[in-house]
C-alpha positions as CSV (number, residue, x, y, z in Angstrom):
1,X,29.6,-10.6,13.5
2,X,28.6,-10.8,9.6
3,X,29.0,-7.7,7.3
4,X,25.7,-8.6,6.2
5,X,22.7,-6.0,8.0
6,X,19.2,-6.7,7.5
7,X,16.7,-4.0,8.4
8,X,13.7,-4.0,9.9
9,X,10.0,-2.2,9.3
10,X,6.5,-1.8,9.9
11,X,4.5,0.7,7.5
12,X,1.7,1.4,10.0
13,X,-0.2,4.2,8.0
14,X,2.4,5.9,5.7
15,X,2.4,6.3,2.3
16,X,4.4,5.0,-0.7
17,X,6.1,8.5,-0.7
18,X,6.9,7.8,3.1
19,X,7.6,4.4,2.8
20,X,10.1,5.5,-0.4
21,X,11.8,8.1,2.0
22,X,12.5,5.8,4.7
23,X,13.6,3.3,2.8
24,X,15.8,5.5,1.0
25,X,17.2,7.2,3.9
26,X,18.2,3.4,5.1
27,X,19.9,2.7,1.7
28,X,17.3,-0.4,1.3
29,X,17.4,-2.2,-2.2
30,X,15.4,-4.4,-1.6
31,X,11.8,-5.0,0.7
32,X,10.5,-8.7,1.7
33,X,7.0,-8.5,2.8
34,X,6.4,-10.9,5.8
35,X,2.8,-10.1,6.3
36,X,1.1,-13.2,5.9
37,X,-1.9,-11.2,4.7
38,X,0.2,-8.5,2.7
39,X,-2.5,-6.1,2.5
40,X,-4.9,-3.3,3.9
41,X,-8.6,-1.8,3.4
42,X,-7.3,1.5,5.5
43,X,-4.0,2.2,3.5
44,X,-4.4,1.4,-0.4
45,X,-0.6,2.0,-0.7
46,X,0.6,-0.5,1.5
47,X,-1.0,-3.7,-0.6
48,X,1.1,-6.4,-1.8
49,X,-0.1,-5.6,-5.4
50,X,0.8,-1.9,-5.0
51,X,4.0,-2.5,-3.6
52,X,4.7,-4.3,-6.5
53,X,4.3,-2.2,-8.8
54,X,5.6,1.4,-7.0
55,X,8.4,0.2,-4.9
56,X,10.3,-1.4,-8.1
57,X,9.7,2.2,-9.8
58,X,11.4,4.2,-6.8
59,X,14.6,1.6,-7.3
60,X,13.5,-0.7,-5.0
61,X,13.4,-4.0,-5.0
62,X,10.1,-6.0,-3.7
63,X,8.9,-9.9,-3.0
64,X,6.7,-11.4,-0.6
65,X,8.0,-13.5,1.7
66,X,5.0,-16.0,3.1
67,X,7.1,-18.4,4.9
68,X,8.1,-15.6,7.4
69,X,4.4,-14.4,7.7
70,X,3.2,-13.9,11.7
71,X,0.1,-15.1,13.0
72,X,0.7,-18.4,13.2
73,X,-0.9,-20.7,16.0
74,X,-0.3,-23.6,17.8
75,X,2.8,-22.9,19.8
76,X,1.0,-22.2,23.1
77,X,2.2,-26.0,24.9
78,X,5.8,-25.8,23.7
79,X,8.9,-24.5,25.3
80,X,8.5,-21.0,25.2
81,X,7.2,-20.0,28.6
82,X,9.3,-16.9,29.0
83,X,6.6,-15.0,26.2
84,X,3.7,-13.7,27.8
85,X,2.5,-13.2,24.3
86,X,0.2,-16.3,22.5
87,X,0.8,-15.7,19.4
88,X,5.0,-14.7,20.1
89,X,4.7,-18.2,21.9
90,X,3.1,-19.7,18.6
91,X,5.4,-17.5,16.0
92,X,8.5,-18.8,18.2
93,X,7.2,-22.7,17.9
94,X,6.8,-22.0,14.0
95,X,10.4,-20.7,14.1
96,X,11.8,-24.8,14.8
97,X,10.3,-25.7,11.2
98,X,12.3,-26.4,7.9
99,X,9.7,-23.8,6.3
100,X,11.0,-20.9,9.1
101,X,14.4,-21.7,8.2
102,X,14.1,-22.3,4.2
103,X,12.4,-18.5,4.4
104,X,15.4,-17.0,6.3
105,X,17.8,-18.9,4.1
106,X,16.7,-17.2,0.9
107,X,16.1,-13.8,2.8
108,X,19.9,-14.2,3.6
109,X,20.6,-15.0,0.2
110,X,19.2,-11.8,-0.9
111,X,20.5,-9.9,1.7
112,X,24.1,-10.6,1.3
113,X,23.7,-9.3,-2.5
114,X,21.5,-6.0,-1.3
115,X,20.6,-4.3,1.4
116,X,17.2,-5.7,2.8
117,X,14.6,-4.9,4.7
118,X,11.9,-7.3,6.2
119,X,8.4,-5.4,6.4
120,X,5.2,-6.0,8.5
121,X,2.4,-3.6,9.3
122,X,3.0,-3.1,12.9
123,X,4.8,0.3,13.2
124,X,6.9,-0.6,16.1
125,X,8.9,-3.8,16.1
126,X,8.5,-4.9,19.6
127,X,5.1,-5.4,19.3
128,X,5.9,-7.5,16.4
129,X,7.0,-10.8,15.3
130,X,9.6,-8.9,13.5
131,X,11.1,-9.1,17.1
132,X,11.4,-12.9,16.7
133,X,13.2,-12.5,13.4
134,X,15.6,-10.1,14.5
135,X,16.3,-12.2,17.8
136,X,16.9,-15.2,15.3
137,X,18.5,-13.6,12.9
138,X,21.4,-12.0,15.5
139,X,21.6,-15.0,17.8
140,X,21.1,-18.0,15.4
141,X,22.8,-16.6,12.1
142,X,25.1,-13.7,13.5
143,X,23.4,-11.0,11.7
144,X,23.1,-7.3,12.7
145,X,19.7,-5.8,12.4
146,X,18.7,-2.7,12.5
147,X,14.7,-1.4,13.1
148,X,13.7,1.9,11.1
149,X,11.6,4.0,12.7
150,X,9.5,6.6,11.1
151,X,11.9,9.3,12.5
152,X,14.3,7.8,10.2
153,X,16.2,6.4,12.5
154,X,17.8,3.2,12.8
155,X,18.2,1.3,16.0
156,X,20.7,-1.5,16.5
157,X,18.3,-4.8,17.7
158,X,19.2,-6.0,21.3
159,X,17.9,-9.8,21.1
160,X,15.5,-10.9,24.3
161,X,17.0,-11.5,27.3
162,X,14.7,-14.7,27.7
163,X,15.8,-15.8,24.3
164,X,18.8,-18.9,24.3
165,X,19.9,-20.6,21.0
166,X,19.4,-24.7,20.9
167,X,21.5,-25.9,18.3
168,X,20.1,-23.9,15.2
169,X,16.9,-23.1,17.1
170,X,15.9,-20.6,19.4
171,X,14.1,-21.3,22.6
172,X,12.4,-18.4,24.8
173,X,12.6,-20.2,28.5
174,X,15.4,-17.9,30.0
175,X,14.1,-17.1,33.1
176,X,15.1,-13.2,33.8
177,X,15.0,-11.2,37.1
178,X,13.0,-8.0,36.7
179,X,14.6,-4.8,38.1
């Protein structure tokens, strides 16, 4: 396993002086937005533009990261028939292209330098396509990741059980018995 951690978060409704906290409290340098619509009517302090400018004066690094935005669509006829999720199904498909892994490359780039953290809106990562990237980030690249919660606590990411690497790619088709 790499020396190299890469956190995970989802800002859900706290504030830059939350978000600062958190982020503190996880010794994270440096923030990659993955929204692929980094910003927000209901919290003003969450924007892409207003991350830029307060996260860099709390001593944090900041960059959007577009290539490793959710939402994407398409994937529903491909291999991944072990997501119940659509758009899991589509974000895994997306996760096969040379624009996937050009997005991870540089966020590994980064992250071997400083401690990093990927960011998304959802609060809790399994409900998330930050789940994707942590499943490819420890199975494909051998990276731990950790997901902060707003407790400040840091949870070690256990991939999906119905996740299988295919080369450098991974593939959710793992059949798995439910207790």
């Amino acid at each position: 396993m790499s020396t190299t951690t890469v956190v995970t978060f989802g800002h859900g409704t706290a504030d830059s002086a939350e978000i600062t906290t958190l982020l503190r409290g996880a010794a994270v340098t440096q923030l990659v937005d993955v929204r692929t619509a980094p910003g927000s009517r209901h919290n003003p302090d969450s924007g892409r533009e207003a991350m830029a400018q307060w996260l860099p004066a709390a001593g944090i690094g900041y960059r959007w990261e577009p290539r490793l935005g959710g939402w994407r669509r398409g994937g529903d006829s491909g291999p991944d028939v072990a997501l119940r999720n659509a758009s899991f199904r589509s974000y895994a498909g997306y996760m096969r292209s040379e624009e996937f892994r050009a997005g991870i490359t540089e966020l590994l780039d980064g992250a071997v330098r400083e401690q990093t953290a990927i960011m998304c809106a959802e609060t809790v990562w399994w409900r998330c396509h930050r789940k994707l990237v942590a499943d490819y980030l420890t199975l494909v690249c051998g990276i731990e990741v950790r997901h902060l919660m707003h407790d400040g606590a840091l949870r070690a990411h256990r991939p999906t059980a119905e996740a299988r690497v295919d080369g450098a790619a991974l593939v959710y088709d793992r059949a798995v018995e439910e207790p």
